[in-house]
N, C-alpha and C positions, 0 to 999 in steps of 0.2 A: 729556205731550209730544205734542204733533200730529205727527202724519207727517212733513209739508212744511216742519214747524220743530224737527225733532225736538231734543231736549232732549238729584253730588256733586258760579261752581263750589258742586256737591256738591259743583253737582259737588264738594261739598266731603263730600256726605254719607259715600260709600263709603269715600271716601279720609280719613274719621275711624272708622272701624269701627275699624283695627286699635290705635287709640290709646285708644277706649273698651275694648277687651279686655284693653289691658296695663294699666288702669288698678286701685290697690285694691279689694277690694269692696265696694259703697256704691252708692249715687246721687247722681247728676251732673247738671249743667245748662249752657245754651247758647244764649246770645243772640245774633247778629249784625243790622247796619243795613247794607246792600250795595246801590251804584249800580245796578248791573245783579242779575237772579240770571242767571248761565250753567251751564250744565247742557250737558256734553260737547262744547261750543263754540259753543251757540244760545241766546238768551235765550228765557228761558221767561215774558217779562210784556213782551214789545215794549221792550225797554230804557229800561224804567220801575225805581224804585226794591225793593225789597222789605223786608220784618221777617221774619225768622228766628227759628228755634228751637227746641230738645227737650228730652229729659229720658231719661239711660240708667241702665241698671243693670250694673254686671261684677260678676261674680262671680270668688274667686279662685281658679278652676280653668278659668277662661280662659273660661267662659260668658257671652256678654252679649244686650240685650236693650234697643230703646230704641224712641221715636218722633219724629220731626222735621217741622216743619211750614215751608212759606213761602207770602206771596200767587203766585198766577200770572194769566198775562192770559186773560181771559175768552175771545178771541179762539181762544185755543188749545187751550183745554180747555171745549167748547162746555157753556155754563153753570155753570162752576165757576171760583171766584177762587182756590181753596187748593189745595198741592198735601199730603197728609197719608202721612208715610212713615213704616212698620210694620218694622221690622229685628231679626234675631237672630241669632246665630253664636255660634262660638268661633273665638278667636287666645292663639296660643303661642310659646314660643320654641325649637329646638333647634338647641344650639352656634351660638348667634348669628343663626339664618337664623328673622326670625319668619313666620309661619304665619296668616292669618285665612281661616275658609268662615266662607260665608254666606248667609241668603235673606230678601230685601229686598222688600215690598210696597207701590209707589205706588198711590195712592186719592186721588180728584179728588171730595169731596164734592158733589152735585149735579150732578154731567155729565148729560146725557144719550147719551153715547156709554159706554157701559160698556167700549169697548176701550181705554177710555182707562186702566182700572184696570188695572195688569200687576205681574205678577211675575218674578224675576230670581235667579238663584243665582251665586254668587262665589268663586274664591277665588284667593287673594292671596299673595305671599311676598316678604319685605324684605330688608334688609343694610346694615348701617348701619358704615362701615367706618373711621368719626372725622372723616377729613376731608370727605366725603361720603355720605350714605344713600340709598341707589336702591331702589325699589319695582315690581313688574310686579302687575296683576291681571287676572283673567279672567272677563269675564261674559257669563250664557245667561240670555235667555229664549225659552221656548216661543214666546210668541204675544207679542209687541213690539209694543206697540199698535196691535193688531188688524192689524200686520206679519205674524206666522208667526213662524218661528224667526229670530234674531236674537242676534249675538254682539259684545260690546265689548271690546276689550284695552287695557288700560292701561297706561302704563311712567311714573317717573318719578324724578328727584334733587332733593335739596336738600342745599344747601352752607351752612353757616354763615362766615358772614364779620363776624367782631366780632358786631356787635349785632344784624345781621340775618341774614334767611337769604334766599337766592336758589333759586326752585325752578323746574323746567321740564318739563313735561308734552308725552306724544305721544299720542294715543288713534287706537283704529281702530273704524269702527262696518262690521258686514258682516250684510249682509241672505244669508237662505237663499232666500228668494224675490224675484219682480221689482215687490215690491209697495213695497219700498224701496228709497231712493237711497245706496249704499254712499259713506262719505267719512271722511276723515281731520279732527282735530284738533289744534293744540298751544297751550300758553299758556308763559310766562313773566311771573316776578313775583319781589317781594319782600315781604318779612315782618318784623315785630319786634312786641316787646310795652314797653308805657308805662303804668304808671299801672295794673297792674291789666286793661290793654284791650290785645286784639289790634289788630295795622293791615296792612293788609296791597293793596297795588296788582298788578294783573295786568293784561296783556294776550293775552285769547284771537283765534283766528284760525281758521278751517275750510277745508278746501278738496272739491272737490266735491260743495256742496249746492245741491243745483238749486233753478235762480233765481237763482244768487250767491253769493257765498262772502261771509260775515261775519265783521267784527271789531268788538273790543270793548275799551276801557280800562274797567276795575271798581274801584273803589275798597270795602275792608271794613272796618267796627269793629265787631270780639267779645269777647265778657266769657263767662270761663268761671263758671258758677254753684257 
């Protein structure tokens, strides 16, 4: 993520940890095709297409371990097209409230900006209460690409209605120093699966990222391996 365009959707990455940890123990796979890739409300390839995908491991004591990859725009990550994420934790459940830590490694093969590699710790707790499941997560890194200290919060629901599900996302990104621009995120989408293949439409939105505030309609097809 560049600064000025700063970057699981991770944004789909993070907010899959807690679902590879509640998984069997085994190894798993993960492909998606996405319009956009948006990353806590900012496209990370000039909203150009991407390919997706990893490969995890859970263990069943709540242990997991995986890596994830997607293109990114060269623009943003000066000499690097991929972005290569390093993840490991555990997530559990007590009386219903689950539980995921964790410490996530982005790596920009070829950058020549090494701030661009960063690291981030997490952790996360859910509630899934039938008619609705809401999630909050909490993330720190030390040095935010070549930011300083740097903290993300995450909140979010999904509702299942029939066949699909309706989710809604708020994120907060807060810099410790002035060497970043503090701004808010949220998205709204829906989901289902067909055939074997996830689908899934969202619309992201940001508000104060200097220069402008962006939005995004994203269209995704994922195949779980």
């Amino acid at each position: 993520m560049k600064l000025k365009k700063l970057s699981i959707t991770c944004g789909l990455v993070l907010a899959g940890l807690s679902s590879v940890a509640s998984a069997e123990s085994g190894f798993s796979g993960n492909v998606a095709l996405t319009s956009d890739y948006i990353f806590r409300g900012l496209t990370q390839n000039d909203g150009d297409a991407a390919i997706q995908g990893g490969f995890d491991y859970a263990h069943d004591s709540g242990f997991y371990a995986g890596v994830w990859a997607s293109n990114v725009s060269e623009a943003s990550y000066t000499d690097s097209s991929m972005e290569l994420d390093l993840y490991l934790g555990w997530g559990g459940d007590f009386n219903g409230v689950s539980v995921d830590v964790g410490v996530l490694h982005y790596e920009y093969p070829g950058t020549s900006v090494d701030a661009n590699n960063t690291d981030e710790y997490h952790v996360g707790v859910g509630y899934d209460f039938g008619a609705a499941a809401v999630s909050a997560t909490y993330n720190y890194s030390p040095d935010f690409y070549g930011a300083d200290e740097a903290t993300y919060l995450d909140l979010g629901i999904e509702v299942p209605v029939g066949p699909v599900t309706i989710a809604a996302h708020y994120g907060m990104t807060d810099y410790d120093a002035a060497s970043g621009d503090d701004y808010d995120d949220w998205s709204v989408g829906v989901s289902t699966e067909y055939g074997g293949f996830g689908f899934d439409l969202s619309y992201y939105e940001t508000d104060g990222v200097s220069g402008g505030d962006d939005d995004a309609l994203v269209f995704t097809i994922s195949k779980s391996l």
